[in-house]
C-alpha positions in Angstrom: 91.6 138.4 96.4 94.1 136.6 94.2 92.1 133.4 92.6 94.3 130.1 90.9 91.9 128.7 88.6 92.9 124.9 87.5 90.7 121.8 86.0 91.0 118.4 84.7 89.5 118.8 81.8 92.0 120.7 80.1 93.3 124.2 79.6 91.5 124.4 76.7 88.1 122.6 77.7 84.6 125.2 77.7 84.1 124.5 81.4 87.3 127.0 82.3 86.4 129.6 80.5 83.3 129.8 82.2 85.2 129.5 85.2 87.2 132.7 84.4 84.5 134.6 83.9 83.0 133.7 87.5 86.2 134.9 88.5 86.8 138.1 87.2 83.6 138.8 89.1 85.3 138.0 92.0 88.7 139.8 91.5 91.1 140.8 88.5 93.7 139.0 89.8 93.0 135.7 88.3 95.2 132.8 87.4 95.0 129.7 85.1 97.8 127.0 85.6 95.5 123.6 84.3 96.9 120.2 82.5 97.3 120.1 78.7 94.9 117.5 78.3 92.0 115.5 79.9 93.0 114.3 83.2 89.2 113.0 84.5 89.6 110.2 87.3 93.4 111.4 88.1 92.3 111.9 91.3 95.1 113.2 93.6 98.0 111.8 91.5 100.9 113.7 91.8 103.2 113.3 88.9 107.0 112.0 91.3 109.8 111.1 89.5 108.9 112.0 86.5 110.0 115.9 85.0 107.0 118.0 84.2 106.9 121.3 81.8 105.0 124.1 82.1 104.0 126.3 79.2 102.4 129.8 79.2 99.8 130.3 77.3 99.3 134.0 77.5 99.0 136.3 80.0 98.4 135.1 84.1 97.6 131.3 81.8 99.6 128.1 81.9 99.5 124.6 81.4 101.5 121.9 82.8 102.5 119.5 80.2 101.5 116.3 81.2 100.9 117.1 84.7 97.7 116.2 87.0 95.1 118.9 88.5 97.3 118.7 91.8 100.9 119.1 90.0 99.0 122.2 88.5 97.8 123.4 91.9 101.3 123.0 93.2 103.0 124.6 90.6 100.4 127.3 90.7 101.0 127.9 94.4 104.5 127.3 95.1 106.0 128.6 91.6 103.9 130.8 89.7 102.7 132.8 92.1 105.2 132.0 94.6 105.6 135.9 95.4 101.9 136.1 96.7 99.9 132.5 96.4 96.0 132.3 95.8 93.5 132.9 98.6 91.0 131.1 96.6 91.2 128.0 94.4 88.4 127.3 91.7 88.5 123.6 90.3 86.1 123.4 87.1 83.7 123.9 86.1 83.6 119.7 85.3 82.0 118.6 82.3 79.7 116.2 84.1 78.9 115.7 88.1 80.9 114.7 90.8 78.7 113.2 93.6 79.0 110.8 96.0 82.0 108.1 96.3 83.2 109.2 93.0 84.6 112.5 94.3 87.5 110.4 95.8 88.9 109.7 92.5 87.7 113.4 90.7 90.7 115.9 89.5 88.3 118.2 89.6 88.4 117.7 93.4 91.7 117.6 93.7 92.2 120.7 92.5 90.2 122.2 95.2 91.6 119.5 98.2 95.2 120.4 97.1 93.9 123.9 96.9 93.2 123.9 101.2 95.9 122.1 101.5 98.1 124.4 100.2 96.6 127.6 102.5 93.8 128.7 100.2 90.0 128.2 100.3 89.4 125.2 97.5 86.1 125.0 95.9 85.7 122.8 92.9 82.5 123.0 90.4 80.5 120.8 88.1 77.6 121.0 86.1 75.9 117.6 85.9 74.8 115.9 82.5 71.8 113.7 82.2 73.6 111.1 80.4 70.8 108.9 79.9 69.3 112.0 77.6 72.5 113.1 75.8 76.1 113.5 76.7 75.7 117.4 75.5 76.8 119.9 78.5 74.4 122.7 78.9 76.4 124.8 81.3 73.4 127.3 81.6 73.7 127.0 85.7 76.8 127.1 86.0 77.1 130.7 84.0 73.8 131.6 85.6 74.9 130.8 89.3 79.0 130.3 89.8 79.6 133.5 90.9 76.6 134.0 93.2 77.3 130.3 94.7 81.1 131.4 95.6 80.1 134.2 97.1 77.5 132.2 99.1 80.2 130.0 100.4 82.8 132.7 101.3 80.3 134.3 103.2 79.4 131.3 105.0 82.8 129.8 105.4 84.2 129.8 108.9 87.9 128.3 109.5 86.9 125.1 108.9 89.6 122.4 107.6 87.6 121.7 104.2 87.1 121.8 100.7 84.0 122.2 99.1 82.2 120.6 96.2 79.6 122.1 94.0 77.3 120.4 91.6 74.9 122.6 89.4 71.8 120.7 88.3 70.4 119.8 84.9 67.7 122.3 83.8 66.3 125.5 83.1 68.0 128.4 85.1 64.3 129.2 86.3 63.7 125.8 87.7 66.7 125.7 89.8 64.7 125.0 93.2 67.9 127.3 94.8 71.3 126.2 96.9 71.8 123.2 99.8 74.7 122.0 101.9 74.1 118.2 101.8 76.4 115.3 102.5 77.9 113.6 100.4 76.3 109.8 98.7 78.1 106.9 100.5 77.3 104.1 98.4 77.2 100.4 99.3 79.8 99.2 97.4 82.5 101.2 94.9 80.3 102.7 91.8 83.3 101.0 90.1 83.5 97.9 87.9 85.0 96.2 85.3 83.3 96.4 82.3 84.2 94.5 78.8 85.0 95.9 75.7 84.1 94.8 72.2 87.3 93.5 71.9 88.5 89.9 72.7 90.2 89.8 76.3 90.0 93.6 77.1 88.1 95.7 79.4 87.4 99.2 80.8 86.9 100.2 84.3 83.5 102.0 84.4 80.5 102.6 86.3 78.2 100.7 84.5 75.1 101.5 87.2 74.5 103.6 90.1 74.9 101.2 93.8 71.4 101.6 95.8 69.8 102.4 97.5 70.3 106.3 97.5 69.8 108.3 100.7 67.3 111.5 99.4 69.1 114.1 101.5 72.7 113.7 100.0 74.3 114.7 97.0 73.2 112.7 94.3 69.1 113.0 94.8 69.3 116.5 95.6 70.5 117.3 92.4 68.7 114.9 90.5 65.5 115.1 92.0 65.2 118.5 93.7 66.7 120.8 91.0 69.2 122.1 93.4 72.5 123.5 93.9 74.7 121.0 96.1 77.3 122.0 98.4 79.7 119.5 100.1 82.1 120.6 102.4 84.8 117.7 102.8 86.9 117.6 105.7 91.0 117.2 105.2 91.6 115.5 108.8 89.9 112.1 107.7 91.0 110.1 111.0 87.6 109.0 111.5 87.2 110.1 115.6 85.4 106.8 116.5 87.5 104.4 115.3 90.0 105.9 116.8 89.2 105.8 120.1 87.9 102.2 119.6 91.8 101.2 118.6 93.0 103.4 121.9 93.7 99.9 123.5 95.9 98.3 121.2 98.6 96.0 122.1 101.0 93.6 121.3 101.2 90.1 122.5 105.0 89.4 124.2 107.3 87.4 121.7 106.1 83.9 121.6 102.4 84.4 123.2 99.3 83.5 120.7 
């Protein structure tokens, strides 16, 4: 099995290395191609119109200078290993959780969307922070269990048009209450808001609280509450079937008619 591996932390950032090493569990034919520096809330930005680099950093590693966690998966897959692209894609392991709503905007997830999109099986990885405690990572989980949790999802996987999204929980490798596929948090209103800085007239976009109420079978109270391993699989036909048929009967009024 030929893995890419790619993050938006960096190419530098701790979270890869622990994601090569669940690799090279996997398969010695691992790849790096990940941005040159943090690229956390890219989302799925492609860099277009603009002329990206990419550097190698030793052997079967690269960065692309400037580029996003998708321009990495791209050039990964269509140019680097153009002769034979991945059949898996690892995103991660994110310095901090990606639940609910917020995975729309994660490079983390992107890698691992742009990953399926481009043929392979996508899984991005995070190991959650208890940022009211400390902003410190402890990536104990994610050392302890990455490997057995991509396993657990290649075994499971069918043909399914998804990408999957893993969260590790915050404590003791023994109290990890074991592994869940859950849905996803859909909050009430965007987690987003503006937020103002110290100084005069400026502000940051930030997510100053978490929107309830919380639904205790997705994503983000699993992992907080039950000490386990989340698993997301997120589907990349979004046409959302219902509405669809609901709009079957459009029409236009003839020119003139109100």
């Amino acid at each position: 099995m030929r893995i890419l591996i790619t993050n938006d932390d960096g190419v530098d950032a701790p979270g890869i290395a622990i994601m090569v090493d669940i690799a090279a569990a996997l398969s010695d034919d691992v790849w790096i191609v990940a941005p040159d520096g943090n690229q956390s809330g890219a989302g799925h930005r492609f860099t277009l119109g603009r002329e990206l680099s990419i550097e190698e950093r030793g052997p079967r590693r690269f960065t692309v200078i400037g580029g996003s966690p998708a321009d990495c998966v791209v050039a990964g897959m269509t140019h680097v290993l153009a002769d034979r692209p991945a059949d898996l894609v690892l995103s991660g392991v994110n310095a901090g959780q990606n639940l609910g709503d917020i995975v729309h905007c994660s490079g983390t997830a992107a890698g691992a969307r742009e990953g399926a999109l481009q043929g392979a099986i996508g899984i991005a990885m995070s190991q959650a922070i208890d940022y009211e405690r400390s902003h410190a990572v402890d990536w104990s989980n994610s050392i302890r269990f990455g490997t057995d949790v991509v396993r657990a999802i290649l075994a499971a996987r069918g043909q399914d048009d998804v990408f999957y999204n893993v969260n590790f929980p915050v404590c003791s490798p023994n109290d990890v209450a074991g592994i869940a596929a859950v849905p996803h948090q859909r909050f009430s209103r965007s987690a987003f808001r503006y937020y103002p800085s110290d100084k005069d007239g400026e502000f940051f976009v930030a997510i100053p609280e978490t929107p309830m109420p919380l639904d205790s079978n997705a994503d983000f109270e699993v992992l907080r509450r039950r000490n386990t391993i989340t698993v997301t699989p997120f589907a990349l036909q979004q046409t959302e079937k219902t509405a669809l048929q609901r709009l079957a009967g459009l029409s236009l009024s003839p020119a003139g008619q109100s």
